[in-house]
C-alpha positions in Angstrom: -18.7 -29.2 21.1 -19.3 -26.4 18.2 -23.1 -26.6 17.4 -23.4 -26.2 13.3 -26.5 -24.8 11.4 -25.8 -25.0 7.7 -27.8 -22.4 5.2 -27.6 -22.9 1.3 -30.4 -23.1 -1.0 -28.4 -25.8 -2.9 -29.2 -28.9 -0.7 -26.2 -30.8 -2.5 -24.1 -28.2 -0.8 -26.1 -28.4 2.5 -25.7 -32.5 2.5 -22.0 -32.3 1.5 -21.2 -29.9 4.1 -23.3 -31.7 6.8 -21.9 -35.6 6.0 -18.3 -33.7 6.4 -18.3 -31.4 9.3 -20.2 -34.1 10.8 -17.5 -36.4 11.1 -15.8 -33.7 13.1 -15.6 -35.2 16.7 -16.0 -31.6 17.8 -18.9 -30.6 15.7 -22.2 -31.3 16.3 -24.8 -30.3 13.0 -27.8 -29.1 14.0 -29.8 -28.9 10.8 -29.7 -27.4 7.5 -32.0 -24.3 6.1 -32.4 -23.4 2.3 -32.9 -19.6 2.5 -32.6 -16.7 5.0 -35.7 -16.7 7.0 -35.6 -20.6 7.1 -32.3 -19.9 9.1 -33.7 -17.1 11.5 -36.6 -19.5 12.5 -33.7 -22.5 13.9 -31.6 -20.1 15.3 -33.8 -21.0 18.6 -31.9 -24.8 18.3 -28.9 -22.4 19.4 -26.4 -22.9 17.0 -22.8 -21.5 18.3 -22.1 -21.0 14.4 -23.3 -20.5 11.0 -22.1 -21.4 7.9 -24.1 -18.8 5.6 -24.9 -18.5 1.9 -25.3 -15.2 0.4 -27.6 -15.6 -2.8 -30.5 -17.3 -1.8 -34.5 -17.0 -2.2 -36.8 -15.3 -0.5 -34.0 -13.5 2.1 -30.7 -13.7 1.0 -27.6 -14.2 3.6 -26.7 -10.7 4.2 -30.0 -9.7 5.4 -30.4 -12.9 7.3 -26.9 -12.1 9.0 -28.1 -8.8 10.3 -31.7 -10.2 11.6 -29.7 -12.4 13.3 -27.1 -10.8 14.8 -29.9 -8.2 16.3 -32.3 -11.1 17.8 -28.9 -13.6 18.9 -25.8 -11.5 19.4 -23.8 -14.4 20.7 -24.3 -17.0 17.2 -20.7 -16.3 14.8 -21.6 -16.3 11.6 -19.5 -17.2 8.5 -20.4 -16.5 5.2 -19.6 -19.0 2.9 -20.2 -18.3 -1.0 -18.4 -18.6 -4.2 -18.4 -14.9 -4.1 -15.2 -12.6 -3.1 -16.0 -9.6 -4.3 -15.8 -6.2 -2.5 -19.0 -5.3 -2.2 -20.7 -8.6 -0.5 -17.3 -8.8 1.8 -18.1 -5.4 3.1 -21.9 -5.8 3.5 -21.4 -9.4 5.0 -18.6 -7.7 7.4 -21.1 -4.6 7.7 -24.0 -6.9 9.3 -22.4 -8.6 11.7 -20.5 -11.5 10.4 -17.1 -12.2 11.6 -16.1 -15.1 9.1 -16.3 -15.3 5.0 -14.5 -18.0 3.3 -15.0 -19.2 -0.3 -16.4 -22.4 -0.8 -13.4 -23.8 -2.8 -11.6 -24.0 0.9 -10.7 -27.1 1.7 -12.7 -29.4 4.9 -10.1 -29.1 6.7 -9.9 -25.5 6.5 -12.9 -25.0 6.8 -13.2 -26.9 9.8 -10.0 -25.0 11.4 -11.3 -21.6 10.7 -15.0 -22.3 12.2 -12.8 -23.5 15.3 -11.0 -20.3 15.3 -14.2 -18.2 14.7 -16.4 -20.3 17.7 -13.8 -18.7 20.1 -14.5 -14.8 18.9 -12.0 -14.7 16.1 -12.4 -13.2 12.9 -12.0 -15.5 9.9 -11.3 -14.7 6.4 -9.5 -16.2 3.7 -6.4 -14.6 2.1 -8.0 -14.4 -0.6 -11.2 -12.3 0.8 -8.9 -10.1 3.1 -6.8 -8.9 -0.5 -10.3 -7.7 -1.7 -11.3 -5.9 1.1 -8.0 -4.6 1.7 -6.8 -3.5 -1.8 -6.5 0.3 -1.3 -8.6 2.4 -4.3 -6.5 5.4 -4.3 -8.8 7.6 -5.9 -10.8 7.4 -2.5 -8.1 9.8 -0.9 -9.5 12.3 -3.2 -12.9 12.9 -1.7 -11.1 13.3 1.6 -10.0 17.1 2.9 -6.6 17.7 4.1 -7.6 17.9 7.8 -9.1 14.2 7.3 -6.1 12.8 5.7 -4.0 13.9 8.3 -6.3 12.3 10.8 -5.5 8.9 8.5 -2.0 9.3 8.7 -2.1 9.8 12.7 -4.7 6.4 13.3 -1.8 4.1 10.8 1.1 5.8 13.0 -1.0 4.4 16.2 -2.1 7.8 18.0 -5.3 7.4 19.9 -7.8 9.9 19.7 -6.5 12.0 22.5 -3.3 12.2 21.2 -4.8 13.4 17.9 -7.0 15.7 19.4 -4.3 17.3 21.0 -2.0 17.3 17.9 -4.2 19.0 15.6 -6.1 21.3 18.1 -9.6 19.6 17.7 -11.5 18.2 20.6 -11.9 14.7 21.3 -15.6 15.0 20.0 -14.5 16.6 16.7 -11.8 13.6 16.1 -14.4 11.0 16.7 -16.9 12.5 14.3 -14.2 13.1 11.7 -13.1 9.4 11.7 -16.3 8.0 11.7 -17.0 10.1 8.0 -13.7 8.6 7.2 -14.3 5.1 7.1 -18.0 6.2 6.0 -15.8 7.4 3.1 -13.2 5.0 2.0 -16.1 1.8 3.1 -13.4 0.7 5.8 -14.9 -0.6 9.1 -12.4 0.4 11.6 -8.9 1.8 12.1 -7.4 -1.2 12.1 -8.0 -1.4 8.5 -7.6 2.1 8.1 -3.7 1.9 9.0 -3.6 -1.1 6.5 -5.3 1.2 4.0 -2.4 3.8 4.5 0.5 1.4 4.5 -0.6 -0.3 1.7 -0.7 3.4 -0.3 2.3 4.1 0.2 3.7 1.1 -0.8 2.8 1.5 -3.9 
């Protein structure tokens, strides 16, 4: 049984989502919150997910997401909003949420991808992941030569030993460099570094 805790300061949304995921055999709702801090204080009901709103009153959902994550490590959080842009992906992704969908997905959907995310996944919808993903290529520009050949060597899958031992730096000097990488381009790991680089230069 998935245990729900549903957080929008629209309570149309709150008792549409609740009446539906409710009818979920698997799904148990626990409650409903209308802002951020609401949602911190029933995180002791222990929900094993929640479905998150990013613009609400008094704290909105990305700050919620990170107070969370720091008091119960173990509740997944998806953000659920109307908005896709960059910016609130990467700051939802950034505090410690592991699921954005938009709220034009479907129940079903929905109810698939909070399966997928109760088991450790990550979730998000194609149209979230083209956002986040879509390579600015002016960002290259601001990095040096030695730290776009450290991008190239992550997307052709050499560990940092194996780059360290390519280019002559210590394993020390690798880790620092990729860390002021993704600093740079706003990317969260290598994983999404080598898409980064593929998607370049495909283009």
């Amino acid at each position: 049984m998935v245990k729900l805790l549903i957080v929008d300061d629209d309570p149309l949304v709150c008792q549409s989502l609740q009446l539906l995921l409710g009818k979920e055999t698997d799904f148990e709702v626990l409650g409903v919150a209308y802002n951020g801090w609401e949602a911190i204080e029933m995180c002791g009901r222990q929900p094993d997910v929640i479905l998150m709103d990013i613009q609400m009153p008094v704290m909105d959902g990305i700050e919620s997401t990170k107070k969370i994550k720091q008091q119960f490590p173990g509740i997944q959080i998806m953000m659920l909003t109307t908005f896709q842009d960059e910016r609130n992906i990467r700051l939802a992704l950034h505090a410690g949420a592991i699921g954005y969908l938009l709220k034009s997905s479907t129940i079903e959907n929905m109810a698939n991808q909070i399966r997928a995310m109760s088991s450790g996944s990550t979730v998000l919808s194609p149209d979230v992941l083209k956002a986040i993903m879509e390579p600015n290529r002016e960002d290259l520009q601001e990095l040096t030569e030695r730290e776009k050949d450290i991008v190239e060597l992550v997307a052709r899958g050499l560990s940092n030993q194996e780059i360290s031992e390519q280019l002559y730096l210590s394993i020390g000097s690798v880790r620092n460099m990729l860390t002021v990488i993704l600093d740079k381009l706003e990317l969260r790991d290598r994983t999404q570094l080598a898409i980064y680089y593929w998607q370049g230069k495909q283009q």
